[in-house]
MARZAMAR-889398 format. One record per residue (C-alpha): residue number from 1; residue in one letter; y, x, z. Coordinates in Angstrom, 2 decimals. Layout:
N
+-----+-----+---------+---------+---------+
:   n : res :       v :       u :       w :
+-----+-----+---------+---------+---------+
: NUM :   A :       Y :       X :       Z :
...
+-----+-----+---------+---------+---------+
***
This chain:
364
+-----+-----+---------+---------+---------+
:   n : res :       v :       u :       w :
+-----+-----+---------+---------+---------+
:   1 :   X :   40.34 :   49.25 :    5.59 :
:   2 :   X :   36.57 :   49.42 :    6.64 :
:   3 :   X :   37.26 :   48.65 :    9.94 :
:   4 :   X :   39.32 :   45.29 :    8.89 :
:   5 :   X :   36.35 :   44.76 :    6.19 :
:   6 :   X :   33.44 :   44.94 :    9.31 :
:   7 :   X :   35.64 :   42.85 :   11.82 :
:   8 :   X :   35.89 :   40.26 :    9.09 :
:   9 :   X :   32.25 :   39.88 :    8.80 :
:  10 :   X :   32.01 :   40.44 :   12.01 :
:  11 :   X :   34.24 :   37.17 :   12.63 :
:  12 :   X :   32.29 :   35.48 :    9.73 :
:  13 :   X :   28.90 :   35.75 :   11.41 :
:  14 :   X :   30.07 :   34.88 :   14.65 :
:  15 :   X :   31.80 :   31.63 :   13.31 :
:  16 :   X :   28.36 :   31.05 :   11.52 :
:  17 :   X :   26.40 :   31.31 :   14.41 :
:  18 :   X :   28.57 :   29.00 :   16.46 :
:  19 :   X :   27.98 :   26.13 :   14.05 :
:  20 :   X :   24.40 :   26.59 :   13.86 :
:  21 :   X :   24.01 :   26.32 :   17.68 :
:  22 :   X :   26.52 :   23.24 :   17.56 :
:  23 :   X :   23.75 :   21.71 :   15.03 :
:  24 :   X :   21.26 :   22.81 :   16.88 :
:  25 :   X :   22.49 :   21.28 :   19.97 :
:  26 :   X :   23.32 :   17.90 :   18.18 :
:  27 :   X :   19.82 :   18.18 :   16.36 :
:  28 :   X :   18.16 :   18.58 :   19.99 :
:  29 :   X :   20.82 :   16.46 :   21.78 :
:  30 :   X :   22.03 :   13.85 :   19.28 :
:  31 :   X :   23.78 :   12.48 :   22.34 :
:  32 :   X :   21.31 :   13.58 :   24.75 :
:  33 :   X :   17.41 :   13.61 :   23.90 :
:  34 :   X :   15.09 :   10.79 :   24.31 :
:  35 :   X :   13.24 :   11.52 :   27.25 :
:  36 :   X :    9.51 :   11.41 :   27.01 :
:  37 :   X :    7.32 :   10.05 :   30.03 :
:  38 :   X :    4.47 :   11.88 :   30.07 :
:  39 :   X :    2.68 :   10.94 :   33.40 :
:  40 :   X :    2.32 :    6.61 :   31.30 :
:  41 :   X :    0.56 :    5.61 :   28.69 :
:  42 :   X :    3.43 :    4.50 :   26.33 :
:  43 :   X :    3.46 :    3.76 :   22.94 :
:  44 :   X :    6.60 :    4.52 :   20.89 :
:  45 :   X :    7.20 :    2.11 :   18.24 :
:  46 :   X :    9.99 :    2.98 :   15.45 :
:  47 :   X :   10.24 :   -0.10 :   12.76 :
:  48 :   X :   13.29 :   -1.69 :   11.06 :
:  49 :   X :   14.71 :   -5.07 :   11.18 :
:  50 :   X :   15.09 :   -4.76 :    7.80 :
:  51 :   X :   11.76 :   -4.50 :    6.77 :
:  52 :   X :   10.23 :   -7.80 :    7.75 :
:  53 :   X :    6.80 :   -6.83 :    6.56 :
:  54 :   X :    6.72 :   -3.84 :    9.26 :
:  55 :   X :    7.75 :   -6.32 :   12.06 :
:  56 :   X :    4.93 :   -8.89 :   11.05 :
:  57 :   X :    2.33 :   -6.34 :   10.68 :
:  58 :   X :    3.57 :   -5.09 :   14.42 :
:  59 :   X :    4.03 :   -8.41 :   15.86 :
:  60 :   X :    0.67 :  -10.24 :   14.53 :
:  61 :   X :   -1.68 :   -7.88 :   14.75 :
:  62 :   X :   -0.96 :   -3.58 :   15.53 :
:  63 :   X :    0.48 :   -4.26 :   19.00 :
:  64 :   X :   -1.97 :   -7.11 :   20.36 :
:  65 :   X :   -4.84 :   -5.37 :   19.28 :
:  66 :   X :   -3.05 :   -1.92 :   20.75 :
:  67 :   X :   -3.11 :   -4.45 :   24.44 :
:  68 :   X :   -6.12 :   -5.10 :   23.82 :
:  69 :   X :   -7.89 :   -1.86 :   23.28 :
:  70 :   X :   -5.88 :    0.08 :   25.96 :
:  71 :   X :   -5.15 :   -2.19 :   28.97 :
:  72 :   X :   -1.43 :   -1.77 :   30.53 :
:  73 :   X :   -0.24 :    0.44 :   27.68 :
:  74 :   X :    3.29 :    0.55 :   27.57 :
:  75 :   X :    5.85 :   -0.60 :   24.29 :
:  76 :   X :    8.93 :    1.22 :   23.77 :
:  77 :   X :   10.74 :    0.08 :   21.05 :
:  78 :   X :   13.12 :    1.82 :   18.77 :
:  79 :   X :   14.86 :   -0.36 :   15.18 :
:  80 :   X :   15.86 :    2.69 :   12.72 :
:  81 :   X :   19.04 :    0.39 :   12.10 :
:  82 :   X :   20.11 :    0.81 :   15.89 :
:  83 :   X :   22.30 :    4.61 :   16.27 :
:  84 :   X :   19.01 :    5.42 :   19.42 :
:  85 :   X :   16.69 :    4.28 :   16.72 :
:  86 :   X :   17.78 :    6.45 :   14.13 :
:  87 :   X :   18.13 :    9.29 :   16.35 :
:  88 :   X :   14.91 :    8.97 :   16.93 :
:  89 :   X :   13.25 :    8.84 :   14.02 :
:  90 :   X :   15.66 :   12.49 :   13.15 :
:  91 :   X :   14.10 :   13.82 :   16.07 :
:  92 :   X :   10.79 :   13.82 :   15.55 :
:  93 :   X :   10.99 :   13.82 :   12.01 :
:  94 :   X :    9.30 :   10.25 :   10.90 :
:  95 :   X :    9.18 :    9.28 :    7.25 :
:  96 :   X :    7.56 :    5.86 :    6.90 :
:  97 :   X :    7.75 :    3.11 :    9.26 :
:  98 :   X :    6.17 :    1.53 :   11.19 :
:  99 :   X :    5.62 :    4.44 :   13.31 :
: 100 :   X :    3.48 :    4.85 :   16.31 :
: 101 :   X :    3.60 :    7.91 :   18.76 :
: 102 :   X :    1.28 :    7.86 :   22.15 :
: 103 :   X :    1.70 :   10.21 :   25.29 :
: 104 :   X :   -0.52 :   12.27 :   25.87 :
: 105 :   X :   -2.16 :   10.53 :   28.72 :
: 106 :   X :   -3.97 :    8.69 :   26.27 :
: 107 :   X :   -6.47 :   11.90 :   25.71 :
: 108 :   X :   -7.18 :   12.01 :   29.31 :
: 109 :   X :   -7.45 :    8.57 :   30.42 :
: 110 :   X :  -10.92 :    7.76 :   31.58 :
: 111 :   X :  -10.75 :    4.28 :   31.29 :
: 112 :   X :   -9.71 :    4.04 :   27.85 :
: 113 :   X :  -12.34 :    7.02 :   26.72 :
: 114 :   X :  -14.51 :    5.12 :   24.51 :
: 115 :   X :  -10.81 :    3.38 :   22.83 :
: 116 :   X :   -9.39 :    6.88 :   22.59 :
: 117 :   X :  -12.42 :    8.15 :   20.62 :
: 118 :   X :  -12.26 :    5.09 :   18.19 :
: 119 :   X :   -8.30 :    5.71 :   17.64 :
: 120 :   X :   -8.96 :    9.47 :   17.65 :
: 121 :   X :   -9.66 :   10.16 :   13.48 :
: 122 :   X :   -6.11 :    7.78 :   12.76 :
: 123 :   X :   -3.70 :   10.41 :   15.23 :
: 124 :   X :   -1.88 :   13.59 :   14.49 :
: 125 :   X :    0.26 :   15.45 :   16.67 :
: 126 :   X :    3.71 :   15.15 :   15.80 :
: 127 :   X :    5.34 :   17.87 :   14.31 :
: 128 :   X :    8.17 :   17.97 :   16.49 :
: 129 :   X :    6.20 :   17.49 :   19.76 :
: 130 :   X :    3.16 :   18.27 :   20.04 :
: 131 :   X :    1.91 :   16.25 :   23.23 :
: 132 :   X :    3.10 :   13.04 :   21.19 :
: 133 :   X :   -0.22 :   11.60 :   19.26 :
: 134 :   X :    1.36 :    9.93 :   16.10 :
: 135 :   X :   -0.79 :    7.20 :   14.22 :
: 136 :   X :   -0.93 :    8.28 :   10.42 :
: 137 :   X :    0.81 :    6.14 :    8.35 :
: 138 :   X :   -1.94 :    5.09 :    6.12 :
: 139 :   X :   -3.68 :    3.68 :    9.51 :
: 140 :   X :   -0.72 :    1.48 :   10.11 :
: 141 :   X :   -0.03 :    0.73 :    6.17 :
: 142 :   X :    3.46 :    2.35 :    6.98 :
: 143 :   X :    5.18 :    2.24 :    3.34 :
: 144 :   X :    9.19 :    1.68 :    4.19 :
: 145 :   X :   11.19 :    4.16 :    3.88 :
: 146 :   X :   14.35 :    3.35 :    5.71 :
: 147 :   X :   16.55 :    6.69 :    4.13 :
: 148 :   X :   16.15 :    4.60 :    0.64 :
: 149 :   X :   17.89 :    1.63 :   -0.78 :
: 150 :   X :   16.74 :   -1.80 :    0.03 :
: 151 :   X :   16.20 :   -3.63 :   -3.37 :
: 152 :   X :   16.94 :   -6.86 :   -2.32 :
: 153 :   X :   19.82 :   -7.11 :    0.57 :
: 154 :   X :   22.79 :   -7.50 :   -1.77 :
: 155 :   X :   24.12 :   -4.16 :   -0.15 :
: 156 :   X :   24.65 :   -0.24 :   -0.81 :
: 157 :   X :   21.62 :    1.00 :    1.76 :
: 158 :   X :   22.45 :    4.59 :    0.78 :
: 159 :   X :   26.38 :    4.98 :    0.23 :
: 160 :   X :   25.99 :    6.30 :   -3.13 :
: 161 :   X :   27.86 :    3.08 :   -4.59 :
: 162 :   X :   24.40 :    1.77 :   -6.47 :
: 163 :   X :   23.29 :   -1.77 :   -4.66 :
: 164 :   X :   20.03 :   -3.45 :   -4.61 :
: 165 :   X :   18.30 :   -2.85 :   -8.09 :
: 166 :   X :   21.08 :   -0.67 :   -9.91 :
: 167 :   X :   19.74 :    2.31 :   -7.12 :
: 168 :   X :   17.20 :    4.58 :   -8.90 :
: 169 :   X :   15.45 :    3.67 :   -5.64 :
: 170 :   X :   14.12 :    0.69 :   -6.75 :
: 171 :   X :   12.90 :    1.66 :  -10.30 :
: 172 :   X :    9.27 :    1.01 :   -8.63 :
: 173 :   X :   10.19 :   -2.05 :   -6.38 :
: 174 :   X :    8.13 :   -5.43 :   -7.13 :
: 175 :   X :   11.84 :   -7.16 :   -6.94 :
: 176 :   X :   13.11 :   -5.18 :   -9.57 :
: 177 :   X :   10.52 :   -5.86 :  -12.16 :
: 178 :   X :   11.51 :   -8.05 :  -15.77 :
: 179 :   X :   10.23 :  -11.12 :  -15.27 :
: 180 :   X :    7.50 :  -12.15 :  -17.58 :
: 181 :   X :    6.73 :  -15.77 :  -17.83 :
: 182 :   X :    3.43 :  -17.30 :  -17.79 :
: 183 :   X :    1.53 :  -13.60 :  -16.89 :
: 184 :   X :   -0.79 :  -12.95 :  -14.45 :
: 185 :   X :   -1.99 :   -9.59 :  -12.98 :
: 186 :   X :   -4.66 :   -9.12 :  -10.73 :
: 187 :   X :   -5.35 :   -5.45 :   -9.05 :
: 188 :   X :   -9.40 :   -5.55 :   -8.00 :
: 189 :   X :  -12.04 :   -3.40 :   -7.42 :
: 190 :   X :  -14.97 :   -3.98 :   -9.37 :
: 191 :   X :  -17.49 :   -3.98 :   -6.53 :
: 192 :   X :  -15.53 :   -5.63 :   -3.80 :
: 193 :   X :  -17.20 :   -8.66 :   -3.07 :
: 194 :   X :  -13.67 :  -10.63 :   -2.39 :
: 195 :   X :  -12.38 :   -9.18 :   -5.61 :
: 196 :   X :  -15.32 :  -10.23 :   -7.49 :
: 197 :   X :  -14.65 :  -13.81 :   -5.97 :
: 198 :   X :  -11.50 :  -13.73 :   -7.90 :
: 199 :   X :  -12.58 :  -12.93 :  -11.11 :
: 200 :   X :  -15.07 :  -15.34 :  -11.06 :
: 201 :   X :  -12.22 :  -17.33 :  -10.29 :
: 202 :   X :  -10.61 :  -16.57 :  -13.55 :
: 203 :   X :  -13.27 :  -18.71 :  -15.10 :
: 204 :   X :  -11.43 :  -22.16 :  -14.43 :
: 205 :   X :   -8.03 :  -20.61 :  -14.45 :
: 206 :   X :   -8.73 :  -19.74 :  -18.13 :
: 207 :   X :  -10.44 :  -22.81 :  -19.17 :
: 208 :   X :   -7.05 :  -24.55 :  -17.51 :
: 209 :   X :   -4.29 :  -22.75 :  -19.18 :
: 210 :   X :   -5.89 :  -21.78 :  -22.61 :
: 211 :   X :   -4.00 :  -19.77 :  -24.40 :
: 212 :   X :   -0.54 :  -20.38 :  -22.17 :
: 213 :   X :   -0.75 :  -18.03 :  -20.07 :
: 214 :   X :   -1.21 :  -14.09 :  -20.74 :
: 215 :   X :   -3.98 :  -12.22 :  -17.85 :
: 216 :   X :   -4.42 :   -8.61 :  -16.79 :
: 217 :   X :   -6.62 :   -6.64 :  -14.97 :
: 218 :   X :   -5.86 :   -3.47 :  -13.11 :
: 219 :   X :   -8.25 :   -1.51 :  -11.00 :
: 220 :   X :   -7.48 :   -0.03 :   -7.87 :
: 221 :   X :   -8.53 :    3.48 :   -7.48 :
: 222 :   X :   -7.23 :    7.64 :   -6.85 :
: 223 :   X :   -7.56 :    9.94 :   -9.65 :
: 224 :   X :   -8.27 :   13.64 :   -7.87 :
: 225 :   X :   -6.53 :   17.17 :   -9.33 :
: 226 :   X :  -10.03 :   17.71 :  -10.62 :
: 227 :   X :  -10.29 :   14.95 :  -12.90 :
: 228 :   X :  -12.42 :   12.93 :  -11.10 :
: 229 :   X :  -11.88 :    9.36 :   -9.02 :
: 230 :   X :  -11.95 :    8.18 :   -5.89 :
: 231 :   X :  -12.77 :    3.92 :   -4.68 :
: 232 :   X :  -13.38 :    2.46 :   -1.70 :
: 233 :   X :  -16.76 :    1.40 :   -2.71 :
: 234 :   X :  -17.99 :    4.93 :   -4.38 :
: 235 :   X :  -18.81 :    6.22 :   -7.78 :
: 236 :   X :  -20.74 :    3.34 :   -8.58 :
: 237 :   X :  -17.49 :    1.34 :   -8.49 :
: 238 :   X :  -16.08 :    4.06 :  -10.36 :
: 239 :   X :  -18.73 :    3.80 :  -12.70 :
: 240 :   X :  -18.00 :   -0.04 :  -13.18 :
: 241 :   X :  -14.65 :    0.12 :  -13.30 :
: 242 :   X :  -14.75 :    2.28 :  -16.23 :
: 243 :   X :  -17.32 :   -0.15 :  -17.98 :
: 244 :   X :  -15.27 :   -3.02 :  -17.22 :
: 245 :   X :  -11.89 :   -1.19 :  -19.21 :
: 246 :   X :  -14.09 :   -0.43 :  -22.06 :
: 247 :   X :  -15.09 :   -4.27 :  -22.19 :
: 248 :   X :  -11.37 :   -5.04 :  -22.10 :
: 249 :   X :  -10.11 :   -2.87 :  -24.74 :
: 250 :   X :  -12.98 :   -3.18 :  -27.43 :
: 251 :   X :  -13.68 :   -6.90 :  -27.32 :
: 252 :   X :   -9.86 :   -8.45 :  -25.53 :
: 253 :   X :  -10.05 :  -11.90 :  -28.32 :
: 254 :   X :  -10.03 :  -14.75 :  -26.38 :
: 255 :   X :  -10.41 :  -12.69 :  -23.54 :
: 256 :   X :  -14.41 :  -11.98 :  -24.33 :
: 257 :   X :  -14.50 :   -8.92 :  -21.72 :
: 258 :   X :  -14.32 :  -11.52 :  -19.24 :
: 259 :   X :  -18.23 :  -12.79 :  -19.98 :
: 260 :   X :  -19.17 :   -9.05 :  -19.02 :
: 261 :   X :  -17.92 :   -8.85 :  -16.10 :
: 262 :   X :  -18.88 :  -12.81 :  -14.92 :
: 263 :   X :  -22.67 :  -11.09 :  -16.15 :
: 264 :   X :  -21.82 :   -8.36 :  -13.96 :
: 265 :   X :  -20.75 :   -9.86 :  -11.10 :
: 266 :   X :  -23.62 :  -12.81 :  -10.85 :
: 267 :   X :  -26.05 :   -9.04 :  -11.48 :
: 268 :   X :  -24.44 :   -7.32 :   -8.35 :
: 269 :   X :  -25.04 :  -11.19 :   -6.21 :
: 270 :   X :  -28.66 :  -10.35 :   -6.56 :
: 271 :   X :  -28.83 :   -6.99 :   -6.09 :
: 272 :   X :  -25.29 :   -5.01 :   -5.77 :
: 273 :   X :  -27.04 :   -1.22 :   -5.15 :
: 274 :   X :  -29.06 :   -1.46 :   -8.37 :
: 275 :   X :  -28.35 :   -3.68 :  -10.54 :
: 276 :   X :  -28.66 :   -3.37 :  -14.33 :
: 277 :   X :  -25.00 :   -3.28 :  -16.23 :
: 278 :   X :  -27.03 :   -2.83 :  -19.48 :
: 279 :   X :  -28.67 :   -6.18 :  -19.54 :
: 280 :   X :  -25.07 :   -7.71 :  -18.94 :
: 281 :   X :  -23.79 :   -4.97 :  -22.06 :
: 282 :   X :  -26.03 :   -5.70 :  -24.48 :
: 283 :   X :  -24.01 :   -7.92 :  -26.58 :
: 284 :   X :  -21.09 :   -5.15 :  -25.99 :
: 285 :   X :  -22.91 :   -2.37 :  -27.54 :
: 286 :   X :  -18.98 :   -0.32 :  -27.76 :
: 287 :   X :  -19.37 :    0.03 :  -23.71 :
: 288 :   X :  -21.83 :    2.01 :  -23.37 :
: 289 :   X :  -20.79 :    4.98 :  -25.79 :
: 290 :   X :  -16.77 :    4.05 :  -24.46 :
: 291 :   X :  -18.45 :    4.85 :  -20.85 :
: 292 :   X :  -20.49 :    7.66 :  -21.85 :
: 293 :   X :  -17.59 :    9.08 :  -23.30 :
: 294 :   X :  -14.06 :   10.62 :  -22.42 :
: 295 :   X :  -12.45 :    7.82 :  -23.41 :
: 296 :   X :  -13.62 :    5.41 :  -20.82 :
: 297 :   X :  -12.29 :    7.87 :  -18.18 :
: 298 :   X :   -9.16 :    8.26 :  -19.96 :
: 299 :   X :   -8.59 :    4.15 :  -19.85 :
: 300 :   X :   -9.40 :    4.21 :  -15.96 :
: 301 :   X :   -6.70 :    7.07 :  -15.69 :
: 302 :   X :   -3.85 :    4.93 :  -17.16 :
: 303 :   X :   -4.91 :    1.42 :  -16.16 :
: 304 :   X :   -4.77 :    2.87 :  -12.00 :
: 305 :   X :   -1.07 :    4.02 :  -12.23 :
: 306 :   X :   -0.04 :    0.74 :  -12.19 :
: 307 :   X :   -1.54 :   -0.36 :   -8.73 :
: 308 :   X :   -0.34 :    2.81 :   -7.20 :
: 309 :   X :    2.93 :    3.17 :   -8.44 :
: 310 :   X :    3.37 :   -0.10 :   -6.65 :
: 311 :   X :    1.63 :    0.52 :   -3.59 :
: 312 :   X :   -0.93 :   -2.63 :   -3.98 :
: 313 :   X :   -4.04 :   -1.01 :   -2.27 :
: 314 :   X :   -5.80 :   -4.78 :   -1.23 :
: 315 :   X :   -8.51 :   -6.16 :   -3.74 :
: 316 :   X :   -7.55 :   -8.73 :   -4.93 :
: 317 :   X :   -4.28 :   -8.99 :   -5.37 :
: 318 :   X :   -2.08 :  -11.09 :   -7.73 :
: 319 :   X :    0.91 :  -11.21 :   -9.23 :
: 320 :   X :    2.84 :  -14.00 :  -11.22 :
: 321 :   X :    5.36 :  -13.11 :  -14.05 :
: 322 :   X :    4.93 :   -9.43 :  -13.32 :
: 323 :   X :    6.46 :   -9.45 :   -9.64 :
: 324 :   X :    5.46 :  -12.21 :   -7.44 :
: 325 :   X :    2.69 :  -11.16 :   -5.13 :
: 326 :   X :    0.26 :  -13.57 :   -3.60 :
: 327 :   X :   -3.76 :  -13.45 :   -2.04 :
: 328 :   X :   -6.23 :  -15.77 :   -3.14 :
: 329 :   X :  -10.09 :  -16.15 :   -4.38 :
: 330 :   X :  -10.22 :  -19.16 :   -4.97 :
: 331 :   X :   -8.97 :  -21.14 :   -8.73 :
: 332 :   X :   -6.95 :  -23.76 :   -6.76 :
: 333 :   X :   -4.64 :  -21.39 :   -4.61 :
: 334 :   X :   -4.49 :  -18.81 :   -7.57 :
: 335 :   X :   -3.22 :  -21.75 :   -9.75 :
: 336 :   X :   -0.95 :  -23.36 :   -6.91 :
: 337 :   X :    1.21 :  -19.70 :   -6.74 :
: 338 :   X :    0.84 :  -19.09 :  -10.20 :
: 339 :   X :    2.59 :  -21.94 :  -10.92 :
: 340 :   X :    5.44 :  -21.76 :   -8.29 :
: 341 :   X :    6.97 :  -19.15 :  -10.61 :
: 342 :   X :    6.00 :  -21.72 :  -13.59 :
: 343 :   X :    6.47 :  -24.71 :  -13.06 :
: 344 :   X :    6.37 :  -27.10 :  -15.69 :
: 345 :   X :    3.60 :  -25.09 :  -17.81 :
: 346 :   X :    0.90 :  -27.56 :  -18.90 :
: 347 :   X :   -2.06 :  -27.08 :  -16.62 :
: 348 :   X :   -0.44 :  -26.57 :  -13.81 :
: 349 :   X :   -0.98 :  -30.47 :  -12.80 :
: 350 :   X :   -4.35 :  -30.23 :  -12.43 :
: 351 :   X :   -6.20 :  -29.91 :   -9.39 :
: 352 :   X :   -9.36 :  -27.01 :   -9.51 :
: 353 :   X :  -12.27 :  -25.86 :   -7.26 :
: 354 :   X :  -11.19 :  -24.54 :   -3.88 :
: 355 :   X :  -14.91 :  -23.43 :   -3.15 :
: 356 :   X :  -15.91 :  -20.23 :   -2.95 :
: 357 :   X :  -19.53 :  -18.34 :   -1.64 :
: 358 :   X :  -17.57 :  -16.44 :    1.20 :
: 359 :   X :  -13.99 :  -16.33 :    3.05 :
: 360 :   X :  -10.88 :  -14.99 :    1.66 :
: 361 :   X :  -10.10 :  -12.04 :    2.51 :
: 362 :   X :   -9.89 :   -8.25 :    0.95 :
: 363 :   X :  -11.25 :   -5.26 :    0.44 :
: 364 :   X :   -8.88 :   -2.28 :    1.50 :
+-----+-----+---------+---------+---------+
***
């Protein structure tokens, strides 16, 4: 009876190991390996034709500057949608697209030295191999996730019978938001000089719409483990952006917080390292103890989910109705999208000021 009970096992473990080598040789194999060229410079681009925002970013600007910093670099291209694309991405263990991997020939290539050390602080070797130099994906603004349901293609993405918005996928997707008429968002940082364009902005866009149309602000900022905040622009940002919540919330009638921060922004015009947010606060006296206080950090805490949950890290950007992006500074373009998502809303036949003190543009 032992002897049956130890040849069983026996028979077990030898069955086990034979399908862990198969998977390890389809893991490896997957139909035969991709085989990496490590004697060219060649860049290995995985995208999607799916995601048309990863093609555009690839197509307008990632590879033609990629030409132009490193002369005769080699493309090859890989669409997660194709069976060799997929494998690919499985292989070396990708998770957002667009993805960029580079030989190794591109540490030792004299003539692109000075291009390699520029590139050098955005690469990681891959985890898979090594030799391959992958881009990180917050260099490339890599945010699709081609395992997860696509919200708006009318089809089940992931074969768990859920399609488009149903798929607990797209709880966070822009697509799948309610639609709220007449509302407009914008995500900013309080110190960027194109987001302060826009707010100044705001100035005719209220005076236009009145009371018809309902605005938000939301900051764009990290929140650390420690409690503390990260922006692009510093703690002084941080500093502002906190002010600039307290404004909101203590003195929102007829959107009053708004004269703050037009006080603050013409301040920062004159002199944006030191310029005095207490001469623009003193008909606000609640800001100053609201800032000095927990609470004002608390605000910034909530009001930043927002702009993260959704992946909007550009200042400024807009949204109509509570899901249509758009990119503007100026009152006339932020009115013309506004009111493609509503038309017919009294206002929107005006024409307004298309001048602004710089180009558009963003801060991200």
């Amino acid at each position: 009876m032992k002897k049956n009970i130890i040849i069983a096992v026996l028979a077990v473990i030898v069955v086990a190991l034979t399908v862990a080598l198969l998977i390890n040789y389809k893991d490896k194999i997957g139909g035969s390996s991709v085989s990496i060229d490590q004697t060219k410079l060649i860049a290995y681009i995985v995208s999607d034709s799916r995601c048309k925002d990863c093609n555009d970013a690839l197509d307008g600007y990632i590879k033609p500057q990629l030409q132009q910093m490193f002369m005769g670099i080699e493309f090859k291209e890989y669409d997660y949608s194709k069976s060799d694309g997929e494998k690919f991405y499985k292989q070396h263990k990708l998770t957002l697209l667009p993805s960029i991997l580079f030989t190794s020939v591109i540490k030792s290539d004299v003539q692109h030295a000075t291009q390699y050390e520029n590139l050098k602080p955005y690469l990681t070797p891959n985890t898979v191999n090594a030799e391959l130099l992958q881009m990180l994906p917050t260099s490339l603004g890599a945010n699709f996730d081609p395992t997860k349901e696509i919200c708006d293609n009318q089809k089940d993405d992931t074969g768990n019978g859920k399609i488009d918005c149903d798929d607990s996928d797209c709880s966070t997707s822009k697509t799948c938001r309610e639609n709220k008429d007449n509302t407009l968002d914008l995500f900013v940082m309080s110190q960027c000089p194109y987001g302060t364009q826009a707010l100044d902005a705001m100035k005719e866009i209220l005076n236009n719409f009145k009371d018809k149309i309902k605005f938000n602000i939301y900051y764009i900022a990290n929140q650390n483990q420690d409690g503390t905040f990260e922006s692009l622009h510093g703690q002084p940002e941080v500093d502002e952006n906190i002010r600039e919540l307290c404004a909101i919330k203590y003195y929102p009638e007829n959107y009053k917080y708004m004269d703050y921060i037009w006080c603050i922004n013409k301040e920062m015009q004159s002199n944006s390292s030191a310029y005095k947010w207490e001469t623009c606060a003193k008909d606000f006296p609640k800001i100053k103890t609201c800032f000095n206080d927990d609470e004002g950090k608390q605000l910034l805490s909530e009001n930043i989910k927002l702009a993260n949950e959704l992946q909007i890290g550009a200042s400024p950007t807009w949204m109509a109705n509570n899901r249509y992006e758009f990119s503007g500074i100026d009152s006339e373009t932020v009115k013309s999208n506004f009111c493609k998502y509503n038309s017919g809303l009294a206002g929107c036949e005006n024409t307004l000021s298309s001048e602004t003190t710089t180009l558009a543009g963003s801060c991200n």
